[in-house]
N, C-alpha and C positions, 0 to 999 in steps of 0.2 A: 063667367066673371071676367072683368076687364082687367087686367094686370100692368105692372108698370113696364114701359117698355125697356126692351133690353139694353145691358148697361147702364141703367137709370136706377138707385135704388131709391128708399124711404129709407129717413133716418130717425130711427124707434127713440120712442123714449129711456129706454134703460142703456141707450147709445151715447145722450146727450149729455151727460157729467160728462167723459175723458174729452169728447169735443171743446166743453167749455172749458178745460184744463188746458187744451194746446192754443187756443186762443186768447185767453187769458193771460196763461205767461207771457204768450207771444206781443202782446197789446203793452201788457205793463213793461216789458223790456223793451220794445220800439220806441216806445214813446221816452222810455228812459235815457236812449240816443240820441231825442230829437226827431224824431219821425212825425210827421203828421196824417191822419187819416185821409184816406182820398179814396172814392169812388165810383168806378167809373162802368157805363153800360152794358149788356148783354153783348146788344147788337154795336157790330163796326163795321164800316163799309170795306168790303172786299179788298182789296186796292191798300186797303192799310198792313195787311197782315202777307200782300203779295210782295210789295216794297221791302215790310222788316224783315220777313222771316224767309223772303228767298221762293222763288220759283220752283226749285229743283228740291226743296225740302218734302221729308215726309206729309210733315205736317200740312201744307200746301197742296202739293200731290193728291196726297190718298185719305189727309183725314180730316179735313174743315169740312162743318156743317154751316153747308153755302146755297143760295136760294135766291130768286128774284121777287122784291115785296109787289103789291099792287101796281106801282107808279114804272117798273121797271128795274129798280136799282139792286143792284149785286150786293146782297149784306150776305154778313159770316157771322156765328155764334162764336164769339173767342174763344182761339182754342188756349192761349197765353195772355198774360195782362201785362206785359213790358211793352209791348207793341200801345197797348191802348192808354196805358197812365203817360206815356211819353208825349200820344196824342194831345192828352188832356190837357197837360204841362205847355206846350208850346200853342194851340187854339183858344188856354186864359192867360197867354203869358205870364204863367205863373216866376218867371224869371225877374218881371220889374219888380217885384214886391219884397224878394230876394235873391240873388244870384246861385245862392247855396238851397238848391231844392230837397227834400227829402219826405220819403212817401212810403206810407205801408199800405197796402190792400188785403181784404180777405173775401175768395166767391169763389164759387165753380167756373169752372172751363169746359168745354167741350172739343168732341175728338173723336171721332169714327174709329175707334180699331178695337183688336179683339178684349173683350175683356176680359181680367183674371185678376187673381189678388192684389189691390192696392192699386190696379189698373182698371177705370170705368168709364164709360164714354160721357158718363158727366163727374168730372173728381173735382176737386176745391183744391185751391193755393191757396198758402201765405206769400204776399210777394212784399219786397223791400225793394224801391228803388234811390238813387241819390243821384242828381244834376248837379253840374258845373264845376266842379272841380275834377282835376286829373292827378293824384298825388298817389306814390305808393304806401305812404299811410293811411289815406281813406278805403286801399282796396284791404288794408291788412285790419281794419276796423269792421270793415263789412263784413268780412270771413272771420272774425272775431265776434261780431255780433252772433252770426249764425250757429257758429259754435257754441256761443253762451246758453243760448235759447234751448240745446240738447243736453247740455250742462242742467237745466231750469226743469226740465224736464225726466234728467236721471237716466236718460238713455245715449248721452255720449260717450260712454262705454262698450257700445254696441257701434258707432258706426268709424268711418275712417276718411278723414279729409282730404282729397285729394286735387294737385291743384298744377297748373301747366301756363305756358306762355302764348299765343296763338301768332305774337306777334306783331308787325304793322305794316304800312304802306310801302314801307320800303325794303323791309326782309322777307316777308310773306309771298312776293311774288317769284323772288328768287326760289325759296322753298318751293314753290308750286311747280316751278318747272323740273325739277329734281324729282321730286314724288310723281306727277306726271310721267315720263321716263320709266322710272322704274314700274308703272302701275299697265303701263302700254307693253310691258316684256312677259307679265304676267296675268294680260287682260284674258284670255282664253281660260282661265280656272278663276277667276271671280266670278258672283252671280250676277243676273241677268241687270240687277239694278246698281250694283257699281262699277259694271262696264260702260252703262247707259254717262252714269257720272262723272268718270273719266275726264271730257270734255269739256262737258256745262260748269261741274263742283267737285275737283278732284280730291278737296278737304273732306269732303261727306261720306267718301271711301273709308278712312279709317274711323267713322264712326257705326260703321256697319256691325251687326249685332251677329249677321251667320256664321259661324264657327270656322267651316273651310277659310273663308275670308280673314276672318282673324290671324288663322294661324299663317296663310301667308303675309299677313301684313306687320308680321314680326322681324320682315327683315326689312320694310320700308324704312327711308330715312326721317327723322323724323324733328320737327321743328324747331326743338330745343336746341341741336349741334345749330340753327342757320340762323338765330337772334340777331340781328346788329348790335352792335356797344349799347345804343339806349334802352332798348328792349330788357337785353340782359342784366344793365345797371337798375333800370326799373324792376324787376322779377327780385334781383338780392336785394333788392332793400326792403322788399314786400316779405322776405322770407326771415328779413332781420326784425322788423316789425314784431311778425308773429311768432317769433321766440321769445321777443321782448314781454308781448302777451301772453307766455305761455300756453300758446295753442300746438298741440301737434300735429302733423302733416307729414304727406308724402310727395314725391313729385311725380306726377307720373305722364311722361313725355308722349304717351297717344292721348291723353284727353283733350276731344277738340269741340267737342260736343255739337247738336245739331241743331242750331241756328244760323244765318247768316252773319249777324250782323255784331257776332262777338267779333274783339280787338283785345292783343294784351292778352291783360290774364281773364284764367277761368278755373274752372273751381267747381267739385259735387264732394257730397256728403255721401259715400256709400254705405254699405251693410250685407255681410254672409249671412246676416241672422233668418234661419229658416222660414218659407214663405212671407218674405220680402223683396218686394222689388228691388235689384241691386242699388240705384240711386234713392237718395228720398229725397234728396234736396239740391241744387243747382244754380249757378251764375255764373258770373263774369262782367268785364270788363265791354262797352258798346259805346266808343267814340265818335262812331260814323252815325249810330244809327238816326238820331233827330234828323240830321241833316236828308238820310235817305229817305224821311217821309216827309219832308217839305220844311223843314226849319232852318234854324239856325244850327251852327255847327258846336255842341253845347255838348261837354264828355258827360258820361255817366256809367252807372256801374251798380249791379241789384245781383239777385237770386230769388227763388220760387220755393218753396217746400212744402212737398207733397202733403195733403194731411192723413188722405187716407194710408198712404206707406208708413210715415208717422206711425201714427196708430198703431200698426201691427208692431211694432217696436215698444209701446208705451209700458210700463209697469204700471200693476194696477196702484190706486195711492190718493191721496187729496193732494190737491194742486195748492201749490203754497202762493201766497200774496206780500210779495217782494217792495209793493208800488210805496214809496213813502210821498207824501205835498212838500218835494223840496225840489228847487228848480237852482242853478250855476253856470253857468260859463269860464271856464278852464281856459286862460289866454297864456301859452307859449310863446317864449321869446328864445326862439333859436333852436337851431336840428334839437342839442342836447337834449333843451327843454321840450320838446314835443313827445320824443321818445319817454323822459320821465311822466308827463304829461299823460300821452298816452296809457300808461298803466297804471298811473293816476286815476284817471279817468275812467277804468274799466272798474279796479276797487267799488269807488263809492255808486258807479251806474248799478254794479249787482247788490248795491244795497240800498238801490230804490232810488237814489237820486235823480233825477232830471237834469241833464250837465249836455251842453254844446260845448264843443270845440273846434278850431280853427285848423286844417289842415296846409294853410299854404305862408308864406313868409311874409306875415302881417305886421304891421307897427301896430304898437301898444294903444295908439291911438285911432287906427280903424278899427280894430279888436272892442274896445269900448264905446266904438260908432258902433259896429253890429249887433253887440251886447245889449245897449240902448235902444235902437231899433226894434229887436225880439224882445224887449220889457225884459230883461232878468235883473232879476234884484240885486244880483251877488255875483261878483267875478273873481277868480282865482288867479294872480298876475304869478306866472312861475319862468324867472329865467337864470343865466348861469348864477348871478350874485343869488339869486333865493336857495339854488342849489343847492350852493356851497355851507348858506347857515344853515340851511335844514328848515328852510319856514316856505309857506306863499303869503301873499300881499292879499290881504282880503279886501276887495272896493263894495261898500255897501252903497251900491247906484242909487237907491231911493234917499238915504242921508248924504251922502257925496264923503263920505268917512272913510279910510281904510285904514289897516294894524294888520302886523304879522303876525299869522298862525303855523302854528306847529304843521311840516310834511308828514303829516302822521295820521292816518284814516280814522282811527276809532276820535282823536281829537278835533279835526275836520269835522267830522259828524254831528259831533254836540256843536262844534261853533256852526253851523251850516241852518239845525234844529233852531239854535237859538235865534238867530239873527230874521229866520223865518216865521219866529214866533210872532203873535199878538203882543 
């Protein structure tokens, strides 16, 4: 009898309810951010995943399933889909249509390595990603997004946020030579593969998983003390953010995780919970990356989660349906108001709303240019004077009407319902 090959399973039918539970949430709260579906191929050519993810990466190395088709050309079965929605984004310039990109995907990957719980050589992502903005409140929405989604879920109780700075162009290299240094005094008791690194990726050092190596990499230096001023003003106000959301977090100054083409911040969802893979979920912060595989120099910033790690986390349960047919635009007028704004924002999104927001220092009147643009019916003007009364400015774009409503969620709601009605 012919069997499935290994690390490849079938996914039984008495499997497929919790699957469509972690998609499902996942779908109805993306989209409730503003995410749009995007899809993108199997195959990528070789070349793209050698650019993003680094030469000297595992993933590159030792575990892409890579082949030459008939014609001669070097394709790979994606082992990540950051690499390939970025593709996708900059080959339909999906940038003219709007600057502010924002994408979810769901599919398997592939991966040559051993497999074991929650780790297979064909696993499935959820991937989020967001173009063209650089702001530390889009990174503290996106790690707020993530968090929600296990909030959505009933198992973020189970895991632990964890989240670091990696840096930039211009304090990164400093650090490097430091770490460097120290990683050449104690090259003779690291293993054989991050002696090799040293040289080529000396950041890939401390993401080494062997234990010996671990423990001596507890007295490297490590990148948090070497920030520049912007870095580190960037990092606090991402950590101000996400108190503001009430998300909790750790910092934890060796995550650097093993990609290339992270910048800034990064970020995993761990878990002690027995037979779990310690990460389930992952990102960061990838300013260079477009530009390393042939575009334009366009920030962005996403995460991946595991599903089958998920999974082993999940409580058993009916998956609840949060999605309500109500769509807004949340326009900030000023730091204050972004910060209110933001938690604003996160409120009525976990109660199904559909709501865009603006992350960067917009006039009131670009804001209702991009509003207009993206069709939203209903814009929320909140700035210091709305504050202060306690109301937002509600603009009904389709009548050109607005009146002030109450800052008040469960009030919002109904006026947001109504105004959406027939």
């Amino acid at each position: 009898m012919i069997k499935a090959v290994k690390g490849f399973r079938d996914l039984l039918p008495h499997e497929t309810p919790t699957w469509r539970r972690v998609e499902e949430n996942a779908r109805g709260l993306f989209e409730a951010y503003g995410y749009s579906e995007l899809r993108v191929p199997v195959l990528e050519k070789t070349e793209l995943f050698k650019r993003s993810l680094g030469d000297t990466s595992d993933i590159v190395e030792k575990e892409m399933y890579t082949f030459q088709d008939k014609g001669g050309e070097n394709l790979t079965m994606r082992p990540e889909a950051t690499a390939s929605i970025a593709r996708a984004y900059l080959e339909h310039a999906l940038y003219h249509s709007d600057p502010v990109g924002k994408y979810y995907f769901f599919g398997p990957m592939f991966r040559h390595e051993r497999p074991q719980a929650g780790r297979l050589r064909q696993f499935h992502q959820l991937d989020v990603e967001a173009f063209g903005t650089m702001s530390p409140s889009l990174d503290a929405e996106v790690i707020s997004l993530l968090y929600s989604l296990y909030k959505h879920l009933e198992i973020a109780h189970l895991t632990t946020l964890e989240i670091n700075s990696l840096g930039c162009r211009e304090c990164r290299p400093i650090f490097r030579d430091l770490l460097v240094e120290f990683l050449n005094k104690v090259k003779e008791d690291l293993c054989p593969d991050c002696q090799r690194r040293i040289e080529r990726n000396p950041l890939r050092v401390l993401d080494c998983k062997v234990k010996t190596c671990q423990r001596i990499l507890e007295e490297a230096p490590t990148i948090s003390q070497h920030l520049c001023p912007p870095c580190k003003e960037y990092q606090d106000m991402i950590l101000i953010h996400l108190e503001d959301l009430d998300v909790p977090y750790i910092i934890n100054s060796r995550l650097v995780r093993g990609l290339d083409y992270y910048t800034r911040t990064v970020f995993e969802l761990t878990t002690s919970s027995s037979g779990a893979q310690n990460a389930v979920a992952a990102g960061g912060r990838y300013d260079d990356l477009l530009l390393q595989i042939g575009g334009k120099e366009i920030p962005g910033i996403g995460f991946a989660v595991g599903i089958e790690r998920t999974l082993l986390l999940l409580h058993k349960g009916k998956s609840k349906n949060h999605c309500l047919p109500f769509h807004c635009y949340l326009a900030p007028l000023g730091p204050r108001a972004l910060r209110e704004g933001l938690k604003l924002a996160q409120k009525l999104r976990e109660r199904g709303v559909r709501l865009e927001i603006t992350h960067e220092e917009k006039s009131l009147k670009a804001q209702l240019r991009r509003a207009s643009k993206l069709n939203v019916p209903l814009v929320l003007i909140l700035g210091d004077e709305e504050l202060k009364a306690g109301v937002v400015i509600a603009k009904n774009m389709k009548k050109g009407t607005q009146e002030p409503c109450p800052l008040d969620e469960e009030r919002l709601l109904t006026y947001i319902k109504r105004e959406e009605g027939p």
